[in-house]
C-alpha positions in Angstrom: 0.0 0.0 0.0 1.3 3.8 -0.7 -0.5 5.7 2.3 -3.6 5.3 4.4 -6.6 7.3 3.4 -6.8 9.4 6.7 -7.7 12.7 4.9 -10.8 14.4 6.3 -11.1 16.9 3.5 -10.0 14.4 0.9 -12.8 12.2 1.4 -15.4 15.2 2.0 -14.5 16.7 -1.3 -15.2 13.7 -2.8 -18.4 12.5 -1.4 -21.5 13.5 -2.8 -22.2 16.6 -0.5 -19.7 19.3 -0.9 -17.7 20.4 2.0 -17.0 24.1 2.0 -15.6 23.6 5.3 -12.7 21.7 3.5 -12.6 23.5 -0.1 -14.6 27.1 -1.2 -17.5 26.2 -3.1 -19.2 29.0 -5.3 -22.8 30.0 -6.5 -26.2 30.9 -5.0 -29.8 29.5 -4.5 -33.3 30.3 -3.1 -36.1 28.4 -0.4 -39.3 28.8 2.4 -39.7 28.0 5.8 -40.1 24.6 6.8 -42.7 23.2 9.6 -41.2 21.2 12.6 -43.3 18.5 11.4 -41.7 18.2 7.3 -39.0 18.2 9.3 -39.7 15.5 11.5 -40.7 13.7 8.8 -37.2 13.8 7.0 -35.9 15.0 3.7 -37.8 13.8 0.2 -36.1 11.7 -1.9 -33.1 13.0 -3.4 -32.6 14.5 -6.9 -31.4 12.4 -9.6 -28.2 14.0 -11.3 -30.7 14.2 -14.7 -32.8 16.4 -12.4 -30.3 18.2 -10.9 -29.2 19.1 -14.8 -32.9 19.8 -15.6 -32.9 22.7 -13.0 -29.2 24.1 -14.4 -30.7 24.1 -17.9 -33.8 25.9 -16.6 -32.1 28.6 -14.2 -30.2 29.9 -17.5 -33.1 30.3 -19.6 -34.5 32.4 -16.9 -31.3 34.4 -16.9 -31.4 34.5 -20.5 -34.8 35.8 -20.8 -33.8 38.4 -17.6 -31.1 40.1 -19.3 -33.2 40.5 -22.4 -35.5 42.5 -20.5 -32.9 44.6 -19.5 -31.3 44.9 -23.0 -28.7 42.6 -22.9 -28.2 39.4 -25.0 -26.8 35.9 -23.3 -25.9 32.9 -24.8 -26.7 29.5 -23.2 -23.8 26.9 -23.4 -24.7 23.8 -22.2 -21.6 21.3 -23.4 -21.9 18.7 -21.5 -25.0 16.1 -21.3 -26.7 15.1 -17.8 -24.7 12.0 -18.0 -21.3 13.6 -18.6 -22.1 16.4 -15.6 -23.2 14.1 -13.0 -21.4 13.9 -9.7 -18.9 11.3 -9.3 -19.2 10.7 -5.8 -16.3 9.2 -3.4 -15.9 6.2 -5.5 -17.3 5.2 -8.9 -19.1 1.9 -9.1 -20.5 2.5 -12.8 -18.5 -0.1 -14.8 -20.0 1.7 -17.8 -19.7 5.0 -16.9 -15.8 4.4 -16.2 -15.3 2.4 -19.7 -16.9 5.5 -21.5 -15.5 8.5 -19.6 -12.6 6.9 -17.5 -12.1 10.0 -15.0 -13.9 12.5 -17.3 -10.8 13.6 -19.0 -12.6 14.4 -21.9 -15.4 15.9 -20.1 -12.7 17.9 -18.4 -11.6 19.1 -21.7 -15.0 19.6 -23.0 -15.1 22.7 -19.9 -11.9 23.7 -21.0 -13.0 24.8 -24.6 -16.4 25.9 -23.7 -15.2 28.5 -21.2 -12.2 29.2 -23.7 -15.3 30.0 -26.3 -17.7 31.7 -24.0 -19.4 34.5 -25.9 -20.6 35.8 -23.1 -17.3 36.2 -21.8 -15.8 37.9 -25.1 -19.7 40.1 -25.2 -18.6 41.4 -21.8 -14.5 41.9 -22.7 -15.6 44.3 -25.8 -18.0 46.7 -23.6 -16.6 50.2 -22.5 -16.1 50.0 -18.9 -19.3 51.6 -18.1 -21.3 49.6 -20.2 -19.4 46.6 -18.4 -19.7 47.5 -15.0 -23.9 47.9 -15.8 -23.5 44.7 -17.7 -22.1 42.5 -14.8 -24.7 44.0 -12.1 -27.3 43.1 -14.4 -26.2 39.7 -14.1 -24.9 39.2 -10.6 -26.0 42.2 -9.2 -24.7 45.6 -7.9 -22.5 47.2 -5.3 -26.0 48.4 -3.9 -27.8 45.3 -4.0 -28.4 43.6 -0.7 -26.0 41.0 0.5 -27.1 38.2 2.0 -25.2 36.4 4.7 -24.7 33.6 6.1 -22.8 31.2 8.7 -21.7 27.8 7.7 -22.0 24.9 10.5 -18.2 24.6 9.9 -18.0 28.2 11.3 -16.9 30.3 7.8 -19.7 32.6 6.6 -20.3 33.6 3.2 -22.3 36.0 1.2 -24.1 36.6 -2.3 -26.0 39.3 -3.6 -29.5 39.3 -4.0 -29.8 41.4 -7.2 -29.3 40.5 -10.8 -30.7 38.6 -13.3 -29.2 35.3 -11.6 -30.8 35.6 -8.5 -34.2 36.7 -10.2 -34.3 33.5 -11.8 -33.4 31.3 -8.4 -36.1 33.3 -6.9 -38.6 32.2 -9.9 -37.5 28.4 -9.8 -37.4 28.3 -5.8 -40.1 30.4 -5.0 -38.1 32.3 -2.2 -34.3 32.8 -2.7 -33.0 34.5 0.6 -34.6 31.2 2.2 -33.5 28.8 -0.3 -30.0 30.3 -0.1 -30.0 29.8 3.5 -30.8 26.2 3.5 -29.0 24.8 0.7 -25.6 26.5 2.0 -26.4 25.4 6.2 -28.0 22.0 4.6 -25.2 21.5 1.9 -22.2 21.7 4.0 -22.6 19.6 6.9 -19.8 17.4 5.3 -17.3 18.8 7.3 -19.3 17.6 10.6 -19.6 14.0 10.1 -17.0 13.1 7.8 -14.2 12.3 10.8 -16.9 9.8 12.1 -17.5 8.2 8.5 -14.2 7.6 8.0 -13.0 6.1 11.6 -16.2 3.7 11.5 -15.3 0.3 11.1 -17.6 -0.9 8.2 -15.6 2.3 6.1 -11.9 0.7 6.8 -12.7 -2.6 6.1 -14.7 -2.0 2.9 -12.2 0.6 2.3 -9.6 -2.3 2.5 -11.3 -5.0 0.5 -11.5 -2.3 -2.6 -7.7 -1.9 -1.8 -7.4 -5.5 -2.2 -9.3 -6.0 -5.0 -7.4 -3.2 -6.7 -3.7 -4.7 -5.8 -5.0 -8.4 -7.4 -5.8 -6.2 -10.6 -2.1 -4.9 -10.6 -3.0 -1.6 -9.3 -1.4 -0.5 -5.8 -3.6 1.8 -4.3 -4.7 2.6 -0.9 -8.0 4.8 -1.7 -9.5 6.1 -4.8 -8.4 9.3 -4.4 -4.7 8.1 -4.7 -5.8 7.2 -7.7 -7.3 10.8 -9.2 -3.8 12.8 -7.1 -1.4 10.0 -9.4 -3.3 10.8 -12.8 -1.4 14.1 -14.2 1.6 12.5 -13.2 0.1 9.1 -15.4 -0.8 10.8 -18.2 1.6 13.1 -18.6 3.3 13.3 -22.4 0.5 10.9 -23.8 -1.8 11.8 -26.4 -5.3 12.2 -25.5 -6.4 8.9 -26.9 -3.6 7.1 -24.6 -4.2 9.6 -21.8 -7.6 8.3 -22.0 -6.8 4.4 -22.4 -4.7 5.0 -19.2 -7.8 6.4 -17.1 -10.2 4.0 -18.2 -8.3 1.1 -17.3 -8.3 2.5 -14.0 -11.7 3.6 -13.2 -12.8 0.3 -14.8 -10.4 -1.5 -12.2 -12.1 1.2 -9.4 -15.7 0.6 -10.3 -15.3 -3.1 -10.7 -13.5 -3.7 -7.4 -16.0 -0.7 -5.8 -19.4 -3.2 -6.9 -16.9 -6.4 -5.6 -16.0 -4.7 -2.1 -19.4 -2.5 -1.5 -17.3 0.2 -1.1 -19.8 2.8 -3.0 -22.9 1.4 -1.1 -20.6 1.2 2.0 -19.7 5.1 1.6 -23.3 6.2 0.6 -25.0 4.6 3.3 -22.5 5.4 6.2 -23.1 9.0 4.5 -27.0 9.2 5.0 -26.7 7.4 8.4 -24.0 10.5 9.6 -26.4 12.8 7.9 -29.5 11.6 9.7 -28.2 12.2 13.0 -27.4 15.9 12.5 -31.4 16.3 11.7 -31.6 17.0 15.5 -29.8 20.4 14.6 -30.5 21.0 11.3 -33.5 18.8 10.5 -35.4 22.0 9.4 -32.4 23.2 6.8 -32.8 20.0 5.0 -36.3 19.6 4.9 -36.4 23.3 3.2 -33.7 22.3 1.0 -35.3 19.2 0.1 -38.9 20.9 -0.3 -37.3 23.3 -2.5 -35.6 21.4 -4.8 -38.2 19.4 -5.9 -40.5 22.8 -5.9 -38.0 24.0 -8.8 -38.0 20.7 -10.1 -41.5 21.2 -10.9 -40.9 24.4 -12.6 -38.2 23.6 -14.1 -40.2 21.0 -16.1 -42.5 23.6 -17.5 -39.7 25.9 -18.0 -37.7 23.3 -20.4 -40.8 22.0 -21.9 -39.7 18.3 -20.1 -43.0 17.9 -18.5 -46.0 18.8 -16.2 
């Protein structure tokens, strides 16, 4: 084995919540108060990753539509499918998946281009500086729109503005932003607060060691999977693309086949809701609104796209 995987923040950046408590995490949403009882009751069923995509595509035709109002054009750019933008999560146990994208190199490259072409980018870069500094509080909002604030259960507080066209169009698809923003930040990074648990409990090591085993009998001597994602650059470094992407598929097609063989990924998602669950005593209300939420902007975001009623 090369090292034991004893990182906190390695593992929370890597699970399916983000942990801003470990790494910064950008962007804005919107939500409404929550009774004791929805919150009793526990969160709704999660969001699919398709779902989570539907909402993106929707939010920036209602920013498209915003700044047209206001004069302004904007181009959507959506270059990546549902399937290529889905999370990862800590460990990949999609046999398909990995022998398609490997570790989303591709997909990585994909981004690359697209922000490299991004008209609205080059739309903003030719205004006079006037015209730009209007332009980008039309968007994101002003040095006299209202910040909102708020405290992360990790202790760091952020901020966003609540003017523009980008938080005119959370507050269409969630119904009430300053809410939802408050929710989905407390409710999205509790990652930092249960992580250390996850990782010392005894069913994580020893499915954590079974992959590890599984991986060394394919040839590959690796302690964690996210060994595996720190050693890529160094792996592909001087191929070509196609070889660079031979080289991760072998590996994330070794990872997700020894992930299904060792239970690793159910191991990990599991241990993740049952550390999640017991923070509901605290914050049971923040992910009931969160949850709620979602799925109210799922709903509209349906008849936004045309995807559904």
């Amino acid at each position: 084995m090369k090292r034991a995987f004893t990182s906190v923040c390695a593992v929370a950046a890597v699970l399916s919540v983000a942990a801003t408590g470990c790494t910064q995490q950008t962007g804005d949403g919107p939500a409404a108060a929550t009774s004791a009882t929805a919150a009793k009751n526990g969160p709704e069923r999660e969001l699919t990753d398709a779902e989570d995509f539907l909402i993106g595509k929707a939010e920036q035709l209602l920013v498209k539509k915003c700044m047209a109002r206001h004069g302004y054009p904007y181009w959507i750019d959506t270059p990546l499918s549902a399937e290529e933008s889905r999370a990862s999560g800590f460990v990949n146990d999609d046999v398909p998946w990995a022998r398609e994208h490997g570790y989303g190199g591709r997909i990585k490259q994909k981004v690359a281009a697209s922000k490299k072409a991004d008209r609205n980018l080059a739309y903003r870069a030719e205004l006079p500086e006037r015209k730009r500094a209007q332009y980008v509080a039309t968007l994101a909002g002003g040095p006299e729109s209202e910040a909102l604030t708020v405290e992360l259960p990790a202790g760091r507080t952020i901020e966003s503005s609540t003017g523009g066209c980008e938080a005119a169009a959370q507050q269409e698809l969630y119904g009430d932003w300053k809410t939802w923003f408050r929710a989905d930040r407390i409710a999205g990074n509790l990652t930092p607060l249960y992580v250390p648990d996850l990782v010392a409990d005894k069913r994580f090591t020893m499915a954590l060691e079974a992959w590890s085993g599984c991986m060394a009998r394919a040839g590959h001597d690796y302690s964690d999977p996210e060994e595996i994602r720190s050693d890529l650059p160094e792996l592909t470094e001087g191929l070509t693309t196609a070889e660079a992407h031979t080289t991760e598929v072998k590996l994330a097609v070794a990872e997700a086949t020894c992930a299904r063989e060792s239970s690793l990924a159910r191991t990990a998602r599991e241990l993740e809701r049952h550390y999640r669950d017991k923070l509901r005593g605290r914050y049971g209300e923040e992910m009931a609104t969160r949850s709620r939420l979602q799925h109210a902007a799922l709903a509209r975001a349906k008849k936004i796209t045309g995807s559904g009623s």
